[in-house]
C-alpha positions as CSV (number, residue, x, y, z in Angstrom):
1,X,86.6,32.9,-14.6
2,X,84.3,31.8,-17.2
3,X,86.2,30.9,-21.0
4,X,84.3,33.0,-23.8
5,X,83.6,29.6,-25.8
6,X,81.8,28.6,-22.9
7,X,77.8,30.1,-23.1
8,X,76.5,32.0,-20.3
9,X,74.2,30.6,-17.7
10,X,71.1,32.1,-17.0
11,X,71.3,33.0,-13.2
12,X,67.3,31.0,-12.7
13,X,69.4,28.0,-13.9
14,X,72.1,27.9,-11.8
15,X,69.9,28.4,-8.8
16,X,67.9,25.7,-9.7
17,X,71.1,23.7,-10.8
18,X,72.0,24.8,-6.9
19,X,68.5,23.3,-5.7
20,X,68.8,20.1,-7.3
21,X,72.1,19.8,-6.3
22,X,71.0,20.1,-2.8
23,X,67.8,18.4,-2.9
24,X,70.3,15.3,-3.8
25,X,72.4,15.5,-1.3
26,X,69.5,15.5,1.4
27,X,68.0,12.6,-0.1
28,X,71.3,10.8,0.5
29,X,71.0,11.5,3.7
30,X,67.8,11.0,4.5
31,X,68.5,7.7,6.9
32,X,70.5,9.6,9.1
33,X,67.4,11.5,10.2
34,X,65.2,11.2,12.7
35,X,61.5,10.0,11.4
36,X,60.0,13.3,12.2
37,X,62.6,15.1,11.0
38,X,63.2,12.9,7.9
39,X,59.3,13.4,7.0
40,X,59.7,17.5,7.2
41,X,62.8,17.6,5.1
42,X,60.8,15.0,2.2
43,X,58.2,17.9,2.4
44,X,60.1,20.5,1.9
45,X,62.2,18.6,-0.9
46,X,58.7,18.1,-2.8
47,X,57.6,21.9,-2.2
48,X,61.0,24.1,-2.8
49,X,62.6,22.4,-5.4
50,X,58.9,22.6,-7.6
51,X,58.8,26.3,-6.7
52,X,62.5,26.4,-7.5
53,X,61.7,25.4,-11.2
54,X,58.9,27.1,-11.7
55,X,60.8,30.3,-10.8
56,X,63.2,29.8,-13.0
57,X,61.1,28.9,-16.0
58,X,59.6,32.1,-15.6
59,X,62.8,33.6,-15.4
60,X,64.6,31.7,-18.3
61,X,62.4,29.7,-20.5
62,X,60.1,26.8,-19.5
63,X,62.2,24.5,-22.2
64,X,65.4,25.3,-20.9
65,X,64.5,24.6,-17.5
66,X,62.2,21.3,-18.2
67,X,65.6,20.1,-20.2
68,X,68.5,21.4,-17.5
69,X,65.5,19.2,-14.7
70,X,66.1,16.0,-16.8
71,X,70.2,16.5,-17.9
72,X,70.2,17.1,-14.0
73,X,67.7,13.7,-13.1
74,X,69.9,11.4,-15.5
75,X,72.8,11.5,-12.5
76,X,70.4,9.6,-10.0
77,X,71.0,8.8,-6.4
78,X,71.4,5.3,-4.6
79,X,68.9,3.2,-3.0
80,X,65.5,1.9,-3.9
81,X,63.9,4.3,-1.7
82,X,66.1,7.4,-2.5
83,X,65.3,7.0,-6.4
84,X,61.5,7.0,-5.5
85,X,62.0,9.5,-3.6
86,X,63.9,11.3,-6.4
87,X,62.2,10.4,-8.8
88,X,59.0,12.0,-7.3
89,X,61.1,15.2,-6.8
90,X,62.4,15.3,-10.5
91,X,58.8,14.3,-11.7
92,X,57.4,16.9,-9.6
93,X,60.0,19.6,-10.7
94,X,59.1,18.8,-14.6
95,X,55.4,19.8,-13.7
96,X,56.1,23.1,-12.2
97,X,58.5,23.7,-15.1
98,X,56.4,22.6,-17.7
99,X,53.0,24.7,-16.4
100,X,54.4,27.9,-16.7
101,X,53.7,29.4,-20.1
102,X,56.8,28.4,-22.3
103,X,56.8,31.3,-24.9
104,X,56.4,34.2,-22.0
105,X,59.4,34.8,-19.9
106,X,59.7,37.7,-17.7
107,X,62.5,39.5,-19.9
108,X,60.0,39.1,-22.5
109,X,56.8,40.4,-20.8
110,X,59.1,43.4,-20.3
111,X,60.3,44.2,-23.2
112,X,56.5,43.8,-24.4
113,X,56.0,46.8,-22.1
């Protein structure tokens, strides 16, 4: 149960939260893989967590997300190649996040209605 002094999370956020979350966890375990299947999982990372963001800034606010992308990145992973790898990820996230337009957000455009 959530404490009232604690503020609400937008539900966009937490999914992403969720998404990077797992995105992390896959990276870590990226060695374990099979090449083939190592090099479908990479694509997928750099495809759903981008659409992932960009979801949810058009849900919740392109700031909030951009800023919840890089509190999230700061935690890192291990391993030269699982930072790059991250880091691409994060970077990639960012961009989606940052396109969308920051001042419209969906519970906006409908109250505009």
């Amino acid at each position: 149960m959530q404490q009232q002094s604690e503020p609400s999370v937008h539900p966009a956020i937490a999914r992403l939260h969720a998404e990077l979350d797992a995105a992390r966890r896959g990276i870590a375990v990226l060695d374990d893989l099979e090449e083939g299947r190592r090099e479908r999982v990479v694509a997928e990372l750099l495809s759903a967590v981008p659409d992932m963001a960009s979801r949810a800034a058009y849900e919740a606010g392109a700031d909030g997300v951009v800023e919840t992308i890089r509190r999230f990145a700061a935690r890192g992973v291990r391993g030269a190649s699982a930072t790059t790898l991250w880091n691409r990820v994060v970077r990639s996230a960012v961009e989606a996040a940052a396109a969308v337009e920051p001042a419209v957000t969906r519970r906006e455009r409908a109250t505009a209605s």
